[in-house]
C-alpha positions as CSV (number, residue, x, y, z in Angstrom):
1,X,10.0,6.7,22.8
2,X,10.3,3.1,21.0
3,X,7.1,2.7,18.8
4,X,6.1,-0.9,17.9
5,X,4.4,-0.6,14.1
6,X,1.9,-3.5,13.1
7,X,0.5,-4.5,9.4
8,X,-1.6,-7.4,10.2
9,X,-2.8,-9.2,6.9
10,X,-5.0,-12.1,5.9
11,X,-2.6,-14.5,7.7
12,X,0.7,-12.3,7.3
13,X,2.0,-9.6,9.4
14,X,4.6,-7.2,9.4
15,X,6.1,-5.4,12.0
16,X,8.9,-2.8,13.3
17,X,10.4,-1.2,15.8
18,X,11.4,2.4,15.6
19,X,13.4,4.7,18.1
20,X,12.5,7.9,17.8
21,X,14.4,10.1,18.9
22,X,17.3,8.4,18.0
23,X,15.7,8.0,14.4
24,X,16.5,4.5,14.0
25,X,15.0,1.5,12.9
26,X,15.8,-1.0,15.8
27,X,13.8,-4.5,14.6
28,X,12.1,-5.4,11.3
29,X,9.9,-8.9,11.2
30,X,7.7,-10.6,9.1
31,X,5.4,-13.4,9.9
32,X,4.2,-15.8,7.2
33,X,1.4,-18.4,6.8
34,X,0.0,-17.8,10.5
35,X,-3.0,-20.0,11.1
36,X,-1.3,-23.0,9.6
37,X,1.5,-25.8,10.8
38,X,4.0,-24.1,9.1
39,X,4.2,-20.7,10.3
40,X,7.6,-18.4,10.1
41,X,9.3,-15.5,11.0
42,X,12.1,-12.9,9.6
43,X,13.9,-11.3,12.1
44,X,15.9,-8.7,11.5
45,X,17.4,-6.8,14.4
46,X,19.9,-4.1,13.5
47,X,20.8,-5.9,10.4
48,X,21.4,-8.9,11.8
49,X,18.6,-11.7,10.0
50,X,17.3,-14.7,11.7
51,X,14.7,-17.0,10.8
52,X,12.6,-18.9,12.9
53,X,10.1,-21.9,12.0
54,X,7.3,-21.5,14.8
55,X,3.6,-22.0,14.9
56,X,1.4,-18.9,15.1
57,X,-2.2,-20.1,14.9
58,X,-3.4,-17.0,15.0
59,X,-2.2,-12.8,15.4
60,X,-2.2,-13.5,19.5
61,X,0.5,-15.8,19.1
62,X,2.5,-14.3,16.4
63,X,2.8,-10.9,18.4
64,X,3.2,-12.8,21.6
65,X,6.7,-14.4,20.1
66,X,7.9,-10.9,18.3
67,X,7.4,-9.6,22.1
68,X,9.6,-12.4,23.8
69,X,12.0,-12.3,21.2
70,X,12.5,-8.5,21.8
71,X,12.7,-9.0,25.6
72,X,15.2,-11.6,24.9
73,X,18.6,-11.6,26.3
74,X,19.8,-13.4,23.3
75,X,19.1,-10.3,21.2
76,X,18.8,-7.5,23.6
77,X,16.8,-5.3,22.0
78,X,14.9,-3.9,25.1
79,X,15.1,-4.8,28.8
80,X,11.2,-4.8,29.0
81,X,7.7,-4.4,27.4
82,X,7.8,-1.0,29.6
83,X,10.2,0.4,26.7
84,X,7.7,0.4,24.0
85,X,6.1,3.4,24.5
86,X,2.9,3.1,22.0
87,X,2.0,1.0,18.9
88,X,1.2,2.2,16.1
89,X,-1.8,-0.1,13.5
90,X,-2.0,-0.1,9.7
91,X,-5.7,-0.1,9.1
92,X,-6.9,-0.6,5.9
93,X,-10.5,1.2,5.9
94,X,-11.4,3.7,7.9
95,X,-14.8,4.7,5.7
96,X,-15.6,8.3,5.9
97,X,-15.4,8.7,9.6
98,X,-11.7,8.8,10.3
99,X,-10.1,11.4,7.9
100,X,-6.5,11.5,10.3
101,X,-5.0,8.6,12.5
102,X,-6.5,8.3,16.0
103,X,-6.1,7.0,19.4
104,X,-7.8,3.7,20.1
105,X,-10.2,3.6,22.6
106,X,-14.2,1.3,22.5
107,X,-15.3,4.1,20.2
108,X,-13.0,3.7,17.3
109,X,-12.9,-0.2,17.7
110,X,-16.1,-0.2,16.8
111,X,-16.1,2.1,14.2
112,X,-13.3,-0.2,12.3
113,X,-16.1,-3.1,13.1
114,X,-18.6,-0.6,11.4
115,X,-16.3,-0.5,8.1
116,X,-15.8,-4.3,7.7
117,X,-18.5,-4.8,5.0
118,X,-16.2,-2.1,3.0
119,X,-13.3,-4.0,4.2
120,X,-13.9,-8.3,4.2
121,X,-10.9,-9.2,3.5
122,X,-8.7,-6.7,5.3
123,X,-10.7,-4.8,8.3
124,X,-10.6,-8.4,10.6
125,X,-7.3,-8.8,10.4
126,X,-6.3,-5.2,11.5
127,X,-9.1,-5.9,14.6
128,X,-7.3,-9.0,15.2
129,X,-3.8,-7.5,16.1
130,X,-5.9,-4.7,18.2
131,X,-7.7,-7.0,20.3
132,X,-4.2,-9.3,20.2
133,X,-2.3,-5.6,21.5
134,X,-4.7,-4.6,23.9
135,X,-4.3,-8.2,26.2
136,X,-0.6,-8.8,25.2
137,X,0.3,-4.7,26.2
138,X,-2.6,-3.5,28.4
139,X,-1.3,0.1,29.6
140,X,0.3,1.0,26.5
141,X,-1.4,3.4,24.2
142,X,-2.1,2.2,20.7
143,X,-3.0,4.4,17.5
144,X,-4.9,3.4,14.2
145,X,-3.4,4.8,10.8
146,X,-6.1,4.6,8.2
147,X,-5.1,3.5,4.5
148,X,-8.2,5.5,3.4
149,X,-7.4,8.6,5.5
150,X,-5.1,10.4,3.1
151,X,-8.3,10.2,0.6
152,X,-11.0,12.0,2.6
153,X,-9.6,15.2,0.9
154,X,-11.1,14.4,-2.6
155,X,-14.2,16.4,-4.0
156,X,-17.6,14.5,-4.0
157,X,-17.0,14.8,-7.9
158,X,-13.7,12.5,-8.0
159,X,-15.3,10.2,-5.3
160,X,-19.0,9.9,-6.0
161,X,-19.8,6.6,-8.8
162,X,-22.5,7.5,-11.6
163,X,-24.9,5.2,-9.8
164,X,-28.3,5.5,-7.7
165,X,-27.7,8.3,-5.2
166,X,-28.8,6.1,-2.5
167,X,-26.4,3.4,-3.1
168,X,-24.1,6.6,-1.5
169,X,-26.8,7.5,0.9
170,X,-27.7,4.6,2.3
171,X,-24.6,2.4,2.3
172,X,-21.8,5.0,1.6
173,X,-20.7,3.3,-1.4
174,X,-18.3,5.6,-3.1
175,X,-14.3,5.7,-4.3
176,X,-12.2,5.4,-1.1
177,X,-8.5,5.1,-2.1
178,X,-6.0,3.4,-0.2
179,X,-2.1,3.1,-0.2
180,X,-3.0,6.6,1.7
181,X,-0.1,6.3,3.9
182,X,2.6,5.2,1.2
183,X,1.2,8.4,-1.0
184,X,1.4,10.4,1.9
185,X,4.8,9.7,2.7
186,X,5.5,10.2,-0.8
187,X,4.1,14.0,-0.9
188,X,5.6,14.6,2.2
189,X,8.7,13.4,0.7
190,X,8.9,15.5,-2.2
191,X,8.2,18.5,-0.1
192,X,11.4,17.7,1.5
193,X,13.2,17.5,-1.5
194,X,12.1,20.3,-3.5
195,X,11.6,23.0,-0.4
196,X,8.0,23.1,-2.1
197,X,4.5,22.8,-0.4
198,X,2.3,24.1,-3.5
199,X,3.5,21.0,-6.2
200,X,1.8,18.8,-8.4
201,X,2.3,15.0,-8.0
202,X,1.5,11.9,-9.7
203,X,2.6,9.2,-7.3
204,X,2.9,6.0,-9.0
205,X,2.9,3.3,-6.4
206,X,3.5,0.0,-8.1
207,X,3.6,-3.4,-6.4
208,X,1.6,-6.7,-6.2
209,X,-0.9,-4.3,-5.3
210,X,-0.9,-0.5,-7.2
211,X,-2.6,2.9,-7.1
212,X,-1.9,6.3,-8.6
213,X,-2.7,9.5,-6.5
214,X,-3.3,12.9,-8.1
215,X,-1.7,15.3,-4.9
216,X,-2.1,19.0,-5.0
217,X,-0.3,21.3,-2.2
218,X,0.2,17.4,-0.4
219,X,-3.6,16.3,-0.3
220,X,-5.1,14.0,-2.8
221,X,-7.6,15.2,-5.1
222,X,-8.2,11.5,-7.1
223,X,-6.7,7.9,-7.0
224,X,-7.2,5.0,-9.0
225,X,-8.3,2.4,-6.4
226,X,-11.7,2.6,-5.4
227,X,-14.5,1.1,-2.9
228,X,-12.2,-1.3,-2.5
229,X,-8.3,-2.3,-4.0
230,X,-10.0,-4.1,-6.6
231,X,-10.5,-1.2,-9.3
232,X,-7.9,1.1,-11.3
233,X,-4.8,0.0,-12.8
234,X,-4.0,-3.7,-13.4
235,X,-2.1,-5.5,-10.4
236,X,0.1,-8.6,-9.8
237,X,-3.2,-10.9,-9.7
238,X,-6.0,-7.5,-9.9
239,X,-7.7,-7.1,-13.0
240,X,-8.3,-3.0,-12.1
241,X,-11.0,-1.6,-14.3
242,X,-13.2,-3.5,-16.9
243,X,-15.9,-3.3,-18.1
244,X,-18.9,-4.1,-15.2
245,X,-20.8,-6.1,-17.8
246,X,-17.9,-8.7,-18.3
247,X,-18.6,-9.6,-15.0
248,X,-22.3,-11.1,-15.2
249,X,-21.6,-12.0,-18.6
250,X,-18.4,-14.5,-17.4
251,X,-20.6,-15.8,-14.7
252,X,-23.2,-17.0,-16.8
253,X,-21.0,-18.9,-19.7
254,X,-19.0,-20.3,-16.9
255,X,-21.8,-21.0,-14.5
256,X,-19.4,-19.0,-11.5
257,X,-20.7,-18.0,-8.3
258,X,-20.3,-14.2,-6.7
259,X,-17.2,-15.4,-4.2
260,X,-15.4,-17.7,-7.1
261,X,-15.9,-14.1,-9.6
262,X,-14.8,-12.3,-6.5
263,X,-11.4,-14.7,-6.5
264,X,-11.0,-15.0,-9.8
265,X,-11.0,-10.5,-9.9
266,X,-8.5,-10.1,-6.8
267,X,-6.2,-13.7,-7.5
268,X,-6.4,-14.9,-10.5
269,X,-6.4,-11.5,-13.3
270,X,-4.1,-8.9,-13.8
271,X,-0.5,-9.7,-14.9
272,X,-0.7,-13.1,-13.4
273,X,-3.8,-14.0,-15.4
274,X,-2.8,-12.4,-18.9
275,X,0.8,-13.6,-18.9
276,X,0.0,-17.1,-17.5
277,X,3.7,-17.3,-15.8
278,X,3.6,-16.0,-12.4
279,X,2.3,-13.9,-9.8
280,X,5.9,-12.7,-9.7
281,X,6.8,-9.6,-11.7
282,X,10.6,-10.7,-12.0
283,X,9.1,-13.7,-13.6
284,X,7.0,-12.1,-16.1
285,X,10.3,-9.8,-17.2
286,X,12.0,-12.5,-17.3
287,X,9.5,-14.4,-19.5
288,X,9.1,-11.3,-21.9
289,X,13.0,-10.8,-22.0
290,X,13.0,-13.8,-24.1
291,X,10.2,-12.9,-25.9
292,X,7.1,-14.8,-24.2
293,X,4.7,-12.6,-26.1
294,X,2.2,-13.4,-23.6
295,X,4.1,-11.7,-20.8
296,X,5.2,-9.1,-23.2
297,X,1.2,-7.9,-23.4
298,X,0.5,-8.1,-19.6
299,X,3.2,-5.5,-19.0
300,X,2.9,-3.5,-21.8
301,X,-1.1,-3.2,-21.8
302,X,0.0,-2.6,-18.1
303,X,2.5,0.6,-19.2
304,X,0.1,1.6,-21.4
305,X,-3.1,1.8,-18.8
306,X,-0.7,2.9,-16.1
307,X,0.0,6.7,-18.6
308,X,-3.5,6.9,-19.4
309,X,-4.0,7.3,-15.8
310,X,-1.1,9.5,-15.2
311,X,-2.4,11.7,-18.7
312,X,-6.6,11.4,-16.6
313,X,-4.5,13.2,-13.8
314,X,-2.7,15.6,-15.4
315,X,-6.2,17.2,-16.2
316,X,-7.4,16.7,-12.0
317,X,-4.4,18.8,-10.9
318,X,-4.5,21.3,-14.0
319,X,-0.8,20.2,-14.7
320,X,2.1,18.2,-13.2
321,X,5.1,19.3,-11.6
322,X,6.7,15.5,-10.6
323,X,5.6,12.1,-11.6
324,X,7.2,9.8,-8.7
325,X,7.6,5.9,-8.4
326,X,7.2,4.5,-5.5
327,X,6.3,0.5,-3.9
328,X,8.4,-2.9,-4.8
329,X,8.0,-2.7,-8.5
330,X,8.1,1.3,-8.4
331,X,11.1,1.4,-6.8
332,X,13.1,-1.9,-8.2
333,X,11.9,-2.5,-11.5
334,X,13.2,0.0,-14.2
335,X,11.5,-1.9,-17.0
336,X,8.6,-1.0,-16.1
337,X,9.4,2.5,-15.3
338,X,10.8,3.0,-18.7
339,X,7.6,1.7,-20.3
340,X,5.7,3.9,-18.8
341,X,7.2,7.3,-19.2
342,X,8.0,6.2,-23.2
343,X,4.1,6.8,-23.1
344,X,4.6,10.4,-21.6
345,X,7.0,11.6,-24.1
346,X,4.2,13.3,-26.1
347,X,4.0,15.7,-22.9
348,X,7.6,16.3,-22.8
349,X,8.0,14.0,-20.1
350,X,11.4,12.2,-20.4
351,X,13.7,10.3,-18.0
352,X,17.4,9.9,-18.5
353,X,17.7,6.0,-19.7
354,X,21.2,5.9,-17.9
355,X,19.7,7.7,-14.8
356,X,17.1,5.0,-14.8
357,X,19.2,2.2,-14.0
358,X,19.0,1.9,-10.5
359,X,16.8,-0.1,-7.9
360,X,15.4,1.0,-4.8
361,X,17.2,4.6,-4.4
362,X,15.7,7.6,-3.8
363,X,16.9,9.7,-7.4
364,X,15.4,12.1,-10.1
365,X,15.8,10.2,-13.2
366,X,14.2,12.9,-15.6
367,X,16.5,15.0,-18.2
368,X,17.4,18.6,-17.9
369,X,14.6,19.2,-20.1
370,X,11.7,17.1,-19.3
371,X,8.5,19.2,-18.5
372,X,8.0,17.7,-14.9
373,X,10.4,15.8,-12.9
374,X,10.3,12.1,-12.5
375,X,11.5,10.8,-9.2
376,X,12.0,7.3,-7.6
377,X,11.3,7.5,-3.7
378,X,11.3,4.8,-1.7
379,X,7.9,4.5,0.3
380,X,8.3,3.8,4.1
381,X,4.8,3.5,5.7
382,X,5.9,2.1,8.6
383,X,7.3,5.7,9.3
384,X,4.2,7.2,8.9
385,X,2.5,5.2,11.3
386,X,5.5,5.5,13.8
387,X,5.6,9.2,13.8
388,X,1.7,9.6,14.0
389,X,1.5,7.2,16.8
390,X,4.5,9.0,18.4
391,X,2.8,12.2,18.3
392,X,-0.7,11.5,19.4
393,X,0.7,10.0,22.5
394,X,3.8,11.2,23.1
């Protein structure tokens, strides 16, 4: 069976196509900017890249051209839309009513409606490419992979905020998590690796967007994002936790209004808003490489708050066995690794400096006698939402 994976984003969307029983990634695409003049896509089919300039004004059009590209003779990647056998949709929120990946039917759909005031920014757009799906591929089954899924395992003590009880009663706010399916993968991973089900991971995933995951026996027991991505660890633009009287207090000296705070929180903080250089991470190495001292705070304040986390964790799971780096700057960016685990040294955490030089492979970097390994493994959530879209419908 071919499975067709879908991320949709704000005006982005991300998309693959997995064989699998042959195990192989067959297409990889990424649309940018749809909704404006200057839409575009990367195509990658088999390793072979191609970039088109074509005008998607909104998800209905952008997954209309992926499909006649695929059906194209010029690329031959399947005779017809008959060949893709379910698709498979990264949802961001699935509140506390979806705690494993389902089929869509009515029910659901609404459901996903019912969790778009925990969800604004993100919820519409994964409705967008289902309602997009469902006229585009009418017969074919399609399955919704919740970001927040992975998180419903956490006790009402790591989820529930030292607020009014019927704030949680009433309008089910509480801590959520996502990044669900990248941890998952992660723990699954690991697993794998070690021929162990019972161990004790800290998954680090580190990108624009970040979140740490306490797993125990591969379920999460606490993660650092919250009701929404907005809290935890700093981010690429994210300012992550602060203190929640900053917030009134910064409206009122600068006369801001609740969606302007809300912007300047999710777009204009974080790394990005310390260092003053870019929402880039490369940049902001870059910078501090030649001794911006600027950038050289954002990521080393950034380090620092990252280990605290990763130390808050060690006392959720009673101990760690691995501490594992996963997402763009996880994976890639070995700086920022280092930084972080020079932190954990006081625990007998240590990686292997010269181990540590690599980007984007999957490796234990920890020494012989570091007290938990430290691993990088690439995420792949697009595999997780292709095998559990596979399975529910094969």
């Amino acid at each position: 069976m071919k499975v067709l994976v879908l991320n949709c984003g704000s005006s982005s969307l991300k998309c693959q196509l997995l064989d699998m029983e042959k195990n192989e990634r067959i297409m990889k695409g990424h649309y940018d900017r749809i909704g404006g003049s200057r839409s575009s896509l990367r195509f990658n089919v088999r390793g072979n890249k191609t970039e088109f300039e074509h005008p998607a004004r909104n998800f209905e059009e952008a997954i209309s051209y992926i499909l006649r590209l695929l059906t194209s003779p010029e690329y031959n990647v399947i005779g017809s839309l008959d060949e893709i056998g379910a698709v498979g949709h990264r949802i961001v929120h699935g509140g506390e009513k979806f705690k494993n990946s389902v089929i869509i039917n009515d029910e659901v759909i609404e459901a996903i409606k019912d969790s778009i005031k925990l969800a604004p920014l993100h919820n519409p757009a994964g409705l967008a490419g289902i309602t997009a799906c469902r006229k585009l591929l009418p017969t074919t089954p399609m399955v919704a992979v919740f970001d927040t899924a992975f998180h419903q395992t956490m006790d009402e003590k790591a989820f529930i905020y030292q607020l009014p009880y019927k704030y949680y009663e009433e309008h089910r706010i509480r801590k959520y998590g996502f990044h669900g399916i990248s941890h998952r993968y992660v723990a699954g991973r690991m697993a794998e690796i070690t021929g162990r089900s019972d161990l004790k991971i800290i998954n680090c995933h580190l990108g624009q967007g970040a979140s740490l995951c306490a797993i125990k026996e591969g379920k999460s027991m606490d993660t650092t994002m919250g009701l929404t991505p907005l809290a935890g660890i700093p981010m690429g633009t994210r300012c992550g936790d602060v203190d929640p009287s900053i917030i009134p207090t910064v409206m009122k000296l600068y006369d801001i209004k609740p969606d302007e705070m809300l912007k300047i929180l999710n777009k204009e903080s974080g790394a990005w808003g310390v260092s003053g250089v870019s929402t880039d991470f490369r940049d902001i190495e870059r910078e501090a490489a030649r001794g911006d001292e600027r950038s050289i705070l954002a990521l080393e304040s950034r380090a620092y708050i990252i280990a605290q986390y990763i130390a808050k964790f060690v006392v959720t799971l009673g101990g760690v066995d691995a501490i594992t780096f996963a997402g763009g700057i996880g994976e890639n960016g070995m700086e920022e690794r280092e930084r972080i685990c020079n932190y954990l040294e006081c625990f007998g955490i240590k990686i292997d400096k010269q181990k540590n030089l690599v980007r984007g492979e999957e490796k234990l970097i920890s020494t012989e006698d570091s007290r938990a390994m430290v691993y990088i493994i690439p995420t792949n959530e697009e595999l997780i939402i292709a095998r559990d879209a596979y399975n529910l419908t094969k």
